[in-house]
C-alpha positions in Angstrom: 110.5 104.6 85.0 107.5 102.5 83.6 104.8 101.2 85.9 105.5 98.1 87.9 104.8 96.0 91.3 105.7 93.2 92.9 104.0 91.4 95.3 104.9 88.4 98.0 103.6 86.7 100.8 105.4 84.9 104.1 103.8 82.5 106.7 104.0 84.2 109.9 101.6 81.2 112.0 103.1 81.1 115.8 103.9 77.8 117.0 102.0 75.7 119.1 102.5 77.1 122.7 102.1 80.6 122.1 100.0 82.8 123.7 97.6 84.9 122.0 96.0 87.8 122.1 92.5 89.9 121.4 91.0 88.7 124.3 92.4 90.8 127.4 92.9 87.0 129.5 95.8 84.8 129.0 95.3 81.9 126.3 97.9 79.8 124.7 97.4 78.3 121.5 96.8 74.2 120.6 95.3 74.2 117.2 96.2 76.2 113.9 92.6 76.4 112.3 94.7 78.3 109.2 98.3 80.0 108.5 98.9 83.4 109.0 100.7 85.9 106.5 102.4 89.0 106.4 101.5 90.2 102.7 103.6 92.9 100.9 102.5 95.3 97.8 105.3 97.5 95.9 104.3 99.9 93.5 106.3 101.9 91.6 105.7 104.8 89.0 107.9 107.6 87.2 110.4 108.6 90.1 107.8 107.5 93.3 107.1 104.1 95.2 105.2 103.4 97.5 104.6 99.9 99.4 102.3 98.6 101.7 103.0 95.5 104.3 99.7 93.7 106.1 100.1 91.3 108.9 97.2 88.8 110.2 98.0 90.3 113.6 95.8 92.2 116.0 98.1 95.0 115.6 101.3 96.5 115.1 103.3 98.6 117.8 104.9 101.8 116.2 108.5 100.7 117.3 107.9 97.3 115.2 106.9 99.9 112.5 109.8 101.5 112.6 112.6 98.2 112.8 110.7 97.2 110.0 111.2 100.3 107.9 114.5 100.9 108.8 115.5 97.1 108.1 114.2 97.5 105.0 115.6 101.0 103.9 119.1 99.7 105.0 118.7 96.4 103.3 116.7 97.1 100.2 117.0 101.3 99.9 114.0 101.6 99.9 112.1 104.4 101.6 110.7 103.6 104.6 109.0 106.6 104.7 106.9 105.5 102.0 105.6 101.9 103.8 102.5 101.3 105.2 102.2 98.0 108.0 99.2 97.4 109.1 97.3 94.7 110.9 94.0 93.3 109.8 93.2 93.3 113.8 93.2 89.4 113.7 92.1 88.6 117.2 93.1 85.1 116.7 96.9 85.6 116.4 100.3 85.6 119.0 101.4 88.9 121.1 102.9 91.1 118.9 101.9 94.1 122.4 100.8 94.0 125.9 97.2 93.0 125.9 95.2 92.7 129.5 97.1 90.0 131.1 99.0 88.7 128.2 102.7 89.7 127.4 104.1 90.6 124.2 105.9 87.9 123.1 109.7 89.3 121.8 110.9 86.2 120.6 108.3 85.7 118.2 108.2 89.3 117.1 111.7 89.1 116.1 111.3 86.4 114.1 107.9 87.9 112.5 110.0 91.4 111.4 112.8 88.9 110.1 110.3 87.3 107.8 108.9 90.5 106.5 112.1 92.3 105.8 112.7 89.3 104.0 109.6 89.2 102.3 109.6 93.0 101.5 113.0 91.6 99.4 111.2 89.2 97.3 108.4 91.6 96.6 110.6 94.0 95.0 112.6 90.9 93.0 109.0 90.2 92.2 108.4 93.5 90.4 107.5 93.4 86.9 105.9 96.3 84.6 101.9 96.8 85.2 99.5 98.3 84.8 96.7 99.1 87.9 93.2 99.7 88.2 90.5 100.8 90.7 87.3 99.9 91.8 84.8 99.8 94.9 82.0 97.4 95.2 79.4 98.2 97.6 78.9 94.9 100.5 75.5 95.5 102.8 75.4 92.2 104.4 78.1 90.8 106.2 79.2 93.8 108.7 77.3 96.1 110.7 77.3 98.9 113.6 77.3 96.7 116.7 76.9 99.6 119.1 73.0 99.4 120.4 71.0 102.1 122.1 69.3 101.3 125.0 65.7 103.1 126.0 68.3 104.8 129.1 70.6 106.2 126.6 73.4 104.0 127.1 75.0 102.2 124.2 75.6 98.7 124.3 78.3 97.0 122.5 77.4 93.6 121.1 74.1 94.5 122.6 71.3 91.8 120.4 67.6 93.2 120.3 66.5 90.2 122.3 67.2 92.7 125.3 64.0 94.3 125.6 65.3 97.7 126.1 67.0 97.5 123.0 66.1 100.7 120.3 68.1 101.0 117.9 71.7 100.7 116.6 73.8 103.7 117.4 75.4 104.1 113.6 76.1 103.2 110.2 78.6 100.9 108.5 81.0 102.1 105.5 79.9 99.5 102.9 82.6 100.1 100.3 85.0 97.3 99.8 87.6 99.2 97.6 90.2 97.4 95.5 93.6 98.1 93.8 94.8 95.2 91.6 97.6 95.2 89.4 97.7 92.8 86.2 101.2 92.5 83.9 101.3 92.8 80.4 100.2 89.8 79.3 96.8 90.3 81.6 97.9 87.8 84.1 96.7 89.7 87.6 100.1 89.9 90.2 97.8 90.8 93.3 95.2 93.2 94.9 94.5 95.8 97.6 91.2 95.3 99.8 89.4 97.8 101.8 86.5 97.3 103.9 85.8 98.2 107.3 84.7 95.2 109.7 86.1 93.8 112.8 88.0 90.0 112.6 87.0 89.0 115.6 87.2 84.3 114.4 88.5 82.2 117.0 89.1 85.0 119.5 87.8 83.8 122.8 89.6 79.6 121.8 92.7 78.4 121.8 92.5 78.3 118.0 95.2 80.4 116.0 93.9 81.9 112.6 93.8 84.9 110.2 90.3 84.5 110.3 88.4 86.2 107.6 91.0 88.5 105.7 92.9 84.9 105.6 89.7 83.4 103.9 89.8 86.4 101.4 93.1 85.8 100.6 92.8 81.8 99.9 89.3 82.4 97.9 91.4 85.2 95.7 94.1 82.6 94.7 91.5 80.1 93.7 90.3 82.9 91.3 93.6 83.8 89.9 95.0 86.5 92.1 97.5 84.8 93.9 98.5 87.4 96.7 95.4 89.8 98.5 96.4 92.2 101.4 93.0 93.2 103.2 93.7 96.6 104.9 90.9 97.0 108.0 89.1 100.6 107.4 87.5 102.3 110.1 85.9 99.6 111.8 86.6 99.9 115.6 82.4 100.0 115.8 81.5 97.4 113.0 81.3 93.7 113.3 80.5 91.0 111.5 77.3 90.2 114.2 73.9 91.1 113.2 72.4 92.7 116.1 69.3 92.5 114.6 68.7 88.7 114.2 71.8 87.8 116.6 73.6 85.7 113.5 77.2 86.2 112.7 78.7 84.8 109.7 81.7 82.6 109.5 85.3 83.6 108.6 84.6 81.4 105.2 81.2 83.3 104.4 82.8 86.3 105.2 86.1 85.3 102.9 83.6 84.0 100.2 81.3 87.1 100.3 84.3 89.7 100.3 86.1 87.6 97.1 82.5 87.9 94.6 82.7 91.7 95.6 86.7 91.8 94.7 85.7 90.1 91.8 83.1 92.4 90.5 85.0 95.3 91.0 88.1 93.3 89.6 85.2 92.9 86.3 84.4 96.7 86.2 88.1 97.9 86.8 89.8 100.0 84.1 93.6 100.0 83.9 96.2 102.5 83.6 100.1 101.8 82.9 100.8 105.4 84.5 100.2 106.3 87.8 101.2 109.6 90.1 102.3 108.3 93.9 103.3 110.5 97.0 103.7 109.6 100.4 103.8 111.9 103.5 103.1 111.4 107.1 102.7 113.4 110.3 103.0 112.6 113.9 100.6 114.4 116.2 100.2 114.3 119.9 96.8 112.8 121.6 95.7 113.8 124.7 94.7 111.4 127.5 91.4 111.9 128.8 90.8 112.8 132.6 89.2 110.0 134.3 87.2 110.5 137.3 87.1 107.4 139.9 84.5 105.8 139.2 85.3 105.7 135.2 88.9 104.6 136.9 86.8 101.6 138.4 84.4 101.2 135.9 81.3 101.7 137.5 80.5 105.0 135.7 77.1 105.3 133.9 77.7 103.1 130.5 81.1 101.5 131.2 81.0 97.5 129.6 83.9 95.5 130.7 84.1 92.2 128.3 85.7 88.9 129.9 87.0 89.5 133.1 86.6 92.4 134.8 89.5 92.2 137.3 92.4 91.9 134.0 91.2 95.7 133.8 91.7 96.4 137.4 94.9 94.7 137.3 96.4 96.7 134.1 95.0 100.4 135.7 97.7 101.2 137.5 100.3 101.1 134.9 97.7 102.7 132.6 97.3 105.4 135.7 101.4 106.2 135.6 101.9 105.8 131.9 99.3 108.9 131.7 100.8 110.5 134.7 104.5 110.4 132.7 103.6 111.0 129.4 100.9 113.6 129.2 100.3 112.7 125.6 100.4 109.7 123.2 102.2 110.4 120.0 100.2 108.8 116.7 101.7 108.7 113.4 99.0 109.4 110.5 100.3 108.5 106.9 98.7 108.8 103.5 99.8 107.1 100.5 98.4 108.6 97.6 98.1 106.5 94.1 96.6 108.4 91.9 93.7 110.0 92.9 93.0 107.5 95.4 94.5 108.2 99.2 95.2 105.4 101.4 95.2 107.0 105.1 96.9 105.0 107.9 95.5 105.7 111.5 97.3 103.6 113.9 93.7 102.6 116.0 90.5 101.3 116.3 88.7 103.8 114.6 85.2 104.8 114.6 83.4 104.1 111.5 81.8 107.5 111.3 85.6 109.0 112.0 86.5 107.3 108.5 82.9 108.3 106.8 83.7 111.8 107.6 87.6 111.5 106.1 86.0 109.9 102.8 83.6 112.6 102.4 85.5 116.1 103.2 88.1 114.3 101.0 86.4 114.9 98.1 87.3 115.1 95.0 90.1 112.7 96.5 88.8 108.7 96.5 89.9 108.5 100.3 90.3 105.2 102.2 90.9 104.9 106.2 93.3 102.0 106.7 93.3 101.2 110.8 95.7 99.5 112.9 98.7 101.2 110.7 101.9 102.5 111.9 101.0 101.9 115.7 98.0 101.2 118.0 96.7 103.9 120.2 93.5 102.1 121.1 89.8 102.7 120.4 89.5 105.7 119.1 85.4 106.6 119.1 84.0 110.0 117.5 82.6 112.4 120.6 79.5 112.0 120.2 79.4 108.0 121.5 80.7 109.0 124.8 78.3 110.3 126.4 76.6 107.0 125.5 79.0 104.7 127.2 79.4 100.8 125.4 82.8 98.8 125.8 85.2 101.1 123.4 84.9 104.1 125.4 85.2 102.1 128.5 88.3 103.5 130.1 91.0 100.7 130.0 94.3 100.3 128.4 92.7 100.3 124.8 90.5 103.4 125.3 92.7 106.1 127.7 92.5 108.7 124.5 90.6 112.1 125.4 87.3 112.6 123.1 88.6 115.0 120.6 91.5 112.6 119.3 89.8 111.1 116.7 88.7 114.4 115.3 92.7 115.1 115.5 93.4 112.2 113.5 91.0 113.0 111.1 92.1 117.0 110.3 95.9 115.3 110.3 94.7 112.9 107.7 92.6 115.5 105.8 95.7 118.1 105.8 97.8 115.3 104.5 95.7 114.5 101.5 94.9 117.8 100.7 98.5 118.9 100.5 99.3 115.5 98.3 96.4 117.3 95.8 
C-alpha cells in the first residue's frame, strides 16, 4: 500500500452553562473567546497505520480513551491499538474528569466521543496518497521552567524574582517544536504534527471557554495553507508560558503566532519521503502511590503550595485518602507510535520536563518525542529530584498522589517500547 493520510477537524466548544475546569473551584462558562476542536491525523504506510486524535481539553480519562478506540475499531476497523488521544491540557475547556470541586460533566462527554468517532470517519474518507516530512525548529522565547528556588531550598511554582528570596529557576525547558506534515502529490500540504512542551494555561481562572494557544496555532496554520494542525503537549508539567524573570507572559495569539513562524521554518527545511516504516505498541504499568505523612495530608509540610482555594483540597482528601487505601496502585498506559525513525511517546500526565529531556536523549539514535496528557491522566508526575524542594506539583492533592519513582517508571516503559520498535 502506497503512503497516504487524511486528516479532519470537529468543533467540540461546550455550550454556554457549562462548567469548566483547570482551576480546582467551580466556574461555569458565559463567553466563548474561541471554538474548541478535536483534531484527527491518519497515516498509513505498507501494511501499518497509525493515527493520532488531539482534543483542546485539559485532559483525557483512560476509560474515554478506550470508548473512543473501541468505537472506532468497531465502526471503522481500524486498530485502536494504534490511536493516540491526547489533550493539549487546555485549562480553559468543560469537565471531561473530576477536578477539585467540579464534576465531570457525562452529558457533554458523550457527545464530545460522538463527534470524534465521527470525525476519526472523515479523516480516513479524507485519506489521499502523500508523502511526509520531518523537522524540529528550536523556540527559546515563549516558555520556560516556572519552578523557582528560594535562598531556603524550597521551590516555588509561579514564584517571579520580585520575591527577594528568589535564586534561581529550578530547570530547563525542551525548546524543540518538532513537526510532521504531510503534503499530496500535487504539493498541496493536508496537515501537520506539533510538538513543544509548554503549559496552556489562557482563560483559566475566567469564565471564558477557549483552546487557548494550541487553538491560535491551529487558526495561524490555516491562514498559511495547512488547513488542519494537532499540537501534541510534550513534557511540560514544569514549563509555562510566564517569564519568571521579568513577570510577562505572552498571549494565546503571540504564543499561536510565535509557534506558526517556527512550524513554518521547519515546514521550509523539511524533506519528504513517499515511504515510511510505522509500529505501534503500548504497555500498562502500575504506579505506586506515595505515603503521605499528616502534615503533607494537610498541606502544611515544608514546601507544600496550594493555588486558589485551599479548602477544595481539604475537601477532595478524603476520597483521595480511600481511593489510595483501595487501589494500592494506579495503572498508566505508556504508548509509542513510531513513524520512521521518529517515536511519538504517550504518557498519560503532567510530566516533568527533564522526565521528557532524559527520554529524548537515552533514545538516541531514535528522534524521540514525549507527548503528555495521552491515553489517561495520572497527575503531575515530577522527576525525584524536585521533591525534596516542595512547589505546587508535588503538593500532595488529587493531581500529585504518585510516589517519586513513577516518572522514572514511565520513562524506562517508554524507553523499552522504543527500543524494541528499533
Amino acid at each position: 500500500m502506497p503512503l497516504r493520510a487524511g486528516f479532519a477537524e470537529t468543533d467540540i466548544t461546550p455550550p454556554l452553562g457549562t462548567h469548566t475546569i483547570g482551576w480546582i473551584v467551580d466556574i461555569v462558562i458565559d463567553e466563548i473567546a474561541d471554538p474548541l476542536f478535536a483534531r484527527v491525523a491518519v497515516i498509513e504506510s505498507g501494511d501499518g497505520a497509525v493515527a493520532f486524535i488531539q482534543l483542546d481539553t485539559l485532559c483525557i480519562r483512560w476509560t474515554q480513551t478506550d470508548d473512543i478506540r473501541r468505537r472506532i475499531e468497531a465502526q471503522y476497523d481500524f486498530p485502536g491499538s494504534n490511536i493516540m488521544v491526547a489533550a493539549t491540557h487546555n485549562h480553559a475547556g468543560p469537565p471531561v474528569a473530576h477536578c477539585g470541586d467540579v464534576r465531570r460533566d457525562d452529558a457533554y462527554v458523550e457527545t464530545m466521543v460522538g463527534k470524534v468517532v465521527d470525525c476519526f470517519g472523515r479523516a480516513l474518507d479524507s485519506r489521499q496518497e502523500a508523502e511526509v516530512g520531518f523537522a524540529s525548529a528550536p523556540e527559546w522565547n515563549i516558555s520556560h521552567n516556572r519552578r523557582v528556588v528560594m535562598r531556603d531550598g524550597t521551590a516555588s511554582t509561579h514564584g517571579p524574582f520580585r520575591y527577594p528570596d528568589a535564586l534561581y529557576v529550578e530547570g530547563p525547558i525542551d525548546p524543540e517544536v518538532a513537526v510532521v506534515a504531510a503534503r499530496g502529490k500535487g504539493g498541496e500540504l493536508l496537515g501537520a504534527l506539533v510538538n513543544f512542551a509548554c503549559h496552556p494555561a489562557d482563560h483559566g481562572g475566567d469564565t471564558v471557554a477557549s483552546g487557548g494557544f494550541p487553538a491560535a496555532l491551529a487558526w495561524e496554520m490555516k491562514g498559511r495553507g495547512c488547513l488542519v494542525t494537532l499540537f501534541l503537549n510534550g513534557a511540560s508539567g514544569n514549563i509555562c508560558s510566564g517569564d519568571p524573570y521579568r513577570g510577562i507572559e505572552l498571549s494565546l495569539g503571540q504564543m499561536g503566532r510565535a509557534l506558526a513562524d517556527d512550524t513554518s521554518r521547519a515546514l521550509r527545511e523539511m524533506s519528504f519521503a513517499d515511504e515510511l516504516t510505522l509500529d505501534a505498541r503500548s504497555r500498562t504499568i502500575q504506579l505506586p502511590y506515595r505515603e503521605v505523612s499528616p502534615e503533607e495530608i494537610a498541606g502544611t509540610v515544608r514546601g507544600a503550595q496550594r493555588f486558589v482555594d485551599p479548602a477544595a483540597y481539604d475537601r477532595g482528601m478524603p476520597a483521595l485518602l480511600k481511593r489510595i487505601e483501595e487501589r494500592k496502585t494506579e495503572p498508566a498506559e505508556v504508548q509509542v507510535l513510531s513513524l520512521g525513525d521518529w517515536a511519538f511517546a504517550g504518557i498519560p500526565a503532567e510530566y516533568f520536563v527533564e522526565l521528557g529531556l532524559r527520554i529524548k536523549e537515552e533514545a538516541h539514535p531514535r528522534h524521540a518525542l514525549v507527548v503528555s496528557c495521552a491515553n489517561g491522566m495520572v497527575g503531575y508526575v515530577p522527576h525525584k529530584e524536585a521533591f525534596p524542594r516542595g512547589g505546587y506539583e508535588t503538593t500532595f492533592t488529587q493531581g500529585a498522589a504518585l510516589a517519586r519513582e513513577a516518572g522514572d517508571m514511565l520513562a524506562d516503559t517508554a524507553l523499552d517500547l522504543i527500543g524494541e520498535a528499533a
